[in-house]
C-alpha positions as CSV (number, residue, x, y, z in Angstrom):
1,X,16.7,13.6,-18.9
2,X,13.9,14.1,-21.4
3,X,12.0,17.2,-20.9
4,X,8.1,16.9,-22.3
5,X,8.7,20.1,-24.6
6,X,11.6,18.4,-26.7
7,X,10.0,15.2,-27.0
8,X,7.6,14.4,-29.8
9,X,4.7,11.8,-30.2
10,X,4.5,9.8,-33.0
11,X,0.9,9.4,-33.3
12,X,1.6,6.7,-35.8
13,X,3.2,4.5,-32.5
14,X,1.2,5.8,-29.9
15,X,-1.9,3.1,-29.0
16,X,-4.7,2.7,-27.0
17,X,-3.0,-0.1,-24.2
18,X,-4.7,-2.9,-22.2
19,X,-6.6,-0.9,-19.9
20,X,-8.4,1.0,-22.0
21,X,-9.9,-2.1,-23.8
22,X,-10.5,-3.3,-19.8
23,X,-12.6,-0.2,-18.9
24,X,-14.6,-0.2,-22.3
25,X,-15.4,-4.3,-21.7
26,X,-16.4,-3.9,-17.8
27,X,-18.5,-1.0,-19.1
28,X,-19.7,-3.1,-21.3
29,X,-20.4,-5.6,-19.3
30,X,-22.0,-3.7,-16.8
31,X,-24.5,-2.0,-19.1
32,X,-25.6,-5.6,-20.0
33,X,-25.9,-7.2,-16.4
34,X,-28.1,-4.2,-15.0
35,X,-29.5,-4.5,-18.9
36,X,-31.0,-8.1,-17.8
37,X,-31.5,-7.2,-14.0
38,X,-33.8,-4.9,-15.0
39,X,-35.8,-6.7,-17.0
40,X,-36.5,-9.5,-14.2
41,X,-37.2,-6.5,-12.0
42,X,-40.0,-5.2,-14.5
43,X,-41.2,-8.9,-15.1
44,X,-42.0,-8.9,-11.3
45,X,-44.3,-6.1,-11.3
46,X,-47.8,-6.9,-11.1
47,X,-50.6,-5.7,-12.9
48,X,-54.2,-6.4,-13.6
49,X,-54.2,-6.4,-17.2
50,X,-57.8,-6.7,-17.5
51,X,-58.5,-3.4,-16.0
52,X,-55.6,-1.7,-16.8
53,X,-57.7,1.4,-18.2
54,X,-59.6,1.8,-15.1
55,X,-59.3,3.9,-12.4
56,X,-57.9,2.7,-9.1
57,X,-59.4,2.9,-5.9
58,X,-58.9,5.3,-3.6
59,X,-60.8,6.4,-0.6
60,X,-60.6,10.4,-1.0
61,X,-63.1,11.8,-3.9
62,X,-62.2,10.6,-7.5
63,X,-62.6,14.3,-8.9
64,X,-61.7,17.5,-7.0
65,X,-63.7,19.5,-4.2
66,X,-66.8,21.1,-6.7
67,X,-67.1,23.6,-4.2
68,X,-66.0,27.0,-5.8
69,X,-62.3,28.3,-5.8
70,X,-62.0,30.9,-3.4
71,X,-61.7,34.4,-4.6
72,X,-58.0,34.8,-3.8
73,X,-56.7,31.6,-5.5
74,X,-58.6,33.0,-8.6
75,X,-56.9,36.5,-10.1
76,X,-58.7,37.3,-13.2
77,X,-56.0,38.6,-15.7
78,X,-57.1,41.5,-17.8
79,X,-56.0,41.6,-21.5
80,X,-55.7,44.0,-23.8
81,X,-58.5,44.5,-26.8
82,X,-57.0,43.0,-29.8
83,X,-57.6,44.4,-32.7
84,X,-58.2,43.4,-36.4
85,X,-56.5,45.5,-39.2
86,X,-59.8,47.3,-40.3
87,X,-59.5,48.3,-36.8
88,X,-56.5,49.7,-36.8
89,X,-57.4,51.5,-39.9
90,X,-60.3,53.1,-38.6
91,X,-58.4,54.6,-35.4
92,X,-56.0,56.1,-37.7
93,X,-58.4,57.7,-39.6
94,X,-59.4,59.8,-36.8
């Protein structure tokens, strides 16, 4: 018996078989059918074409409640002064 560690490949003899080729043409075959399917599936869709850039109807409000945010939704967040480099120069000078 042939143990794995004594035996060598020859890479020169060693080829992709039958199913490999298989896999790769059902994969490629695949990748064309839903390819296709999906472009009868996007040709169903219908749009008005016309008024494509409008907006569509709804029946709540088009633009958000104008009443004021409530003061908890809104946390002002303080920054820190920038400063300029004159600025910086003048603190140092003191």
């Amino acid at each position: 018996m042939i143990s794995l560690q004594t035996a060598e490949i020859d890479p020169n003899v060693v080829k992709p078989g039958w199913v490999a080729l298989l896999i790769v043409l059902a994969l490629g075959a695949a990748t064309v059918l839903l390819w296709r399917n999906m472009g009868k599936q996007l040709k169903r869709i219908d749009f008005d074409r016309d008024g494509a850039d409008d907006p569509a109807p709804s029946d709540g409000p088009a633009t958000p409640d104008p009443s004021p945010t409530p003061a908890t939704d809104a946390t002002p967040t303080t920054t820190a002064p920038t400063q300029t480099p004159s600025d910086s120069k003048e603190h140092s000078e003191h």
